[in-house]
C-alpha positions as CSV (number, residue, x, y, z in Angstrom):
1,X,9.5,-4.5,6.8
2,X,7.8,-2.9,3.8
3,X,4.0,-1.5,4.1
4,X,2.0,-2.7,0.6
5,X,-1.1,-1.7,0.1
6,X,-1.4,-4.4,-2.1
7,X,-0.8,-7.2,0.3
8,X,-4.4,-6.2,1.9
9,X,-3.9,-6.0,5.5
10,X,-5.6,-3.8,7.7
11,X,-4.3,-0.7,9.1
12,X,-5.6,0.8,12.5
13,X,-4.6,3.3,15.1
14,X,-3.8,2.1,18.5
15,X,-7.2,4.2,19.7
16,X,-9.3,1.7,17.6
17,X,-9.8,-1.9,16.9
18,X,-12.6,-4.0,14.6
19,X,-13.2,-6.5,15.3
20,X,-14.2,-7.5,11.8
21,X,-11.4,-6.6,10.9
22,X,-9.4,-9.0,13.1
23,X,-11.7,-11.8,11.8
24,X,-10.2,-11.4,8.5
25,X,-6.5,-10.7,9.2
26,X,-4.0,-11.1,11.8
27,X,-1.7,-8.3,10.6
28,X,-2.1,-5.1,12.1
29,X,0.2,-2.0,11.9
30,X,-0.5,1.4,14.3
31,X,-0.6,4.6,12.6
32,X,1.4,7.5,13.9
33,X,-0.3,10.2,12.1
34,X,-1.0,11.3,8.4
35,X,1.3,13.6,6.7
36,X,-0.2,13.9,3.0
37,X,-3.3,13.6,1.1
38,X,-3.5,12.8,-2.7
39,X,-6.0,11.7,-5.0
40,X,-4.5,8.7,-7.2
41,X,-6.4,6.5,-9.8
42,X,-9.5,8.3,-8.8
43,X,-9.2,7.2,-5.4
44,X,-8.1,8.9,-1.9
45,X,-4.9,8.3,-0.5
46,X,-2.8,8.9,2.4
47,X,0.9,9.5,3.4
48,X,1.6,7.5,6.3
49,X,3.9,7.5,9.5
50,X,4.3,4.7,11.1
51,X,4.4,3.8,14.7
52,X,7.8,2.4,15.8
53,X,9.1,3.2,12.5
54,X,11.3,5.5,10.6
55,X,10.5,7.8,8.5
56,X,12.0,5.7,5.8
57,X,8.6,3.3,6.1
58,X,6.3,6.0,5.7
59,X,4.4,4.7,2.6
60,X,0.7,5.7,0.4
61,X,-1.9,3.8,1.4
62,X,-5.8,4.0,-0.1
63,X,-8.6,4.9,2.4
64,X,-10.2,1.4,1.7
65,X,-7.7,-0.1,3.7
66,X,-7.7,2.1,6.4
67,X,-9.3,1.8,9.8
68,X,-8.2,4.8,11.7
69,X,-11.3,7.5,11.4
70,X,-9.9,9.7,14.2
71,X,-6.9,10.6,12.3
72,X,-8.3,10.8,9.2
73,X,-11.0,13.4,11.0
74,X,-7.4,15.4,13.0
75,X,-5.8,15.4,9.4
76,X,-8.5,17.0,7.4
77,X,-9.1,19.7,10.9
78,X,-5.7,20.6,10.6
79,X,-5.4,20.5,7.0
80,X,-8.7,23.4,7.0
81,X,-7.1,25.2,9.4
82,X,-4.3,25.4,7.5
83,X,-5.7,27.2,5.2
84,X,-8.2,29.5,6.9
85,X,-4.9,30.8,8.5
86,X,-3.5,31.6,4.8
C-alpha cells in the first residue's frame, strides 16, 4: 500500500468521522499519531504514522487532507512543551 497525498483521499483518526467526508470518498486510513511538522510549498505538512502499519508507510501529507483535529491539537501541545522544557 502506498499513502499519496496526491490521490486525494481522506485521512481521519479512529476518534472522528465526517460525514462529508464519507460522501465524497470511500477510502479512509486511521492515523496513529504525528511525528513531524514542516512547512512545504508554502503549505503545512505532517509526518504521519500509520495505524496497522510500519514505520516504513509513514509518509507527508498536507493539512488540507487531513481530518484528525485532536492529533493535530496533542502534536502541537507536545511540540510547546517541548520547548518550554528547553
Amino acid at each position: 500500500m502506498s499513502f499519496n497525498s496526491r490521490s486525494k483521499e481522506f485521512i481521519v483518526n479512529n476518534e472522528e468521522s465526517s460525514s462529508n467526508a464519507e460522501e465524497n470518498t470511500s477510502k479512509f486510513y486511521s492515523v496513529d499519531r504525528i511525528l513531524k511538522c514542516r512547512f512545504r510549498n508554502n503549505k503545512i505538512e505532517y509526518l504521519l504514522k500509520w495505524t496497522g502499519y510500519s514505520r516504513r508507510y509513514n509518509s507527508w501529507e498536507p493539512i488540507d487532507y487531513l481530518n484528525c483535529d485532536k492529533l493535530i491539537k496533542d502534536f502541537k501541545d507536545s511540540e510547546a512543551k517541548k520547548k518550554i522544557e528547553e
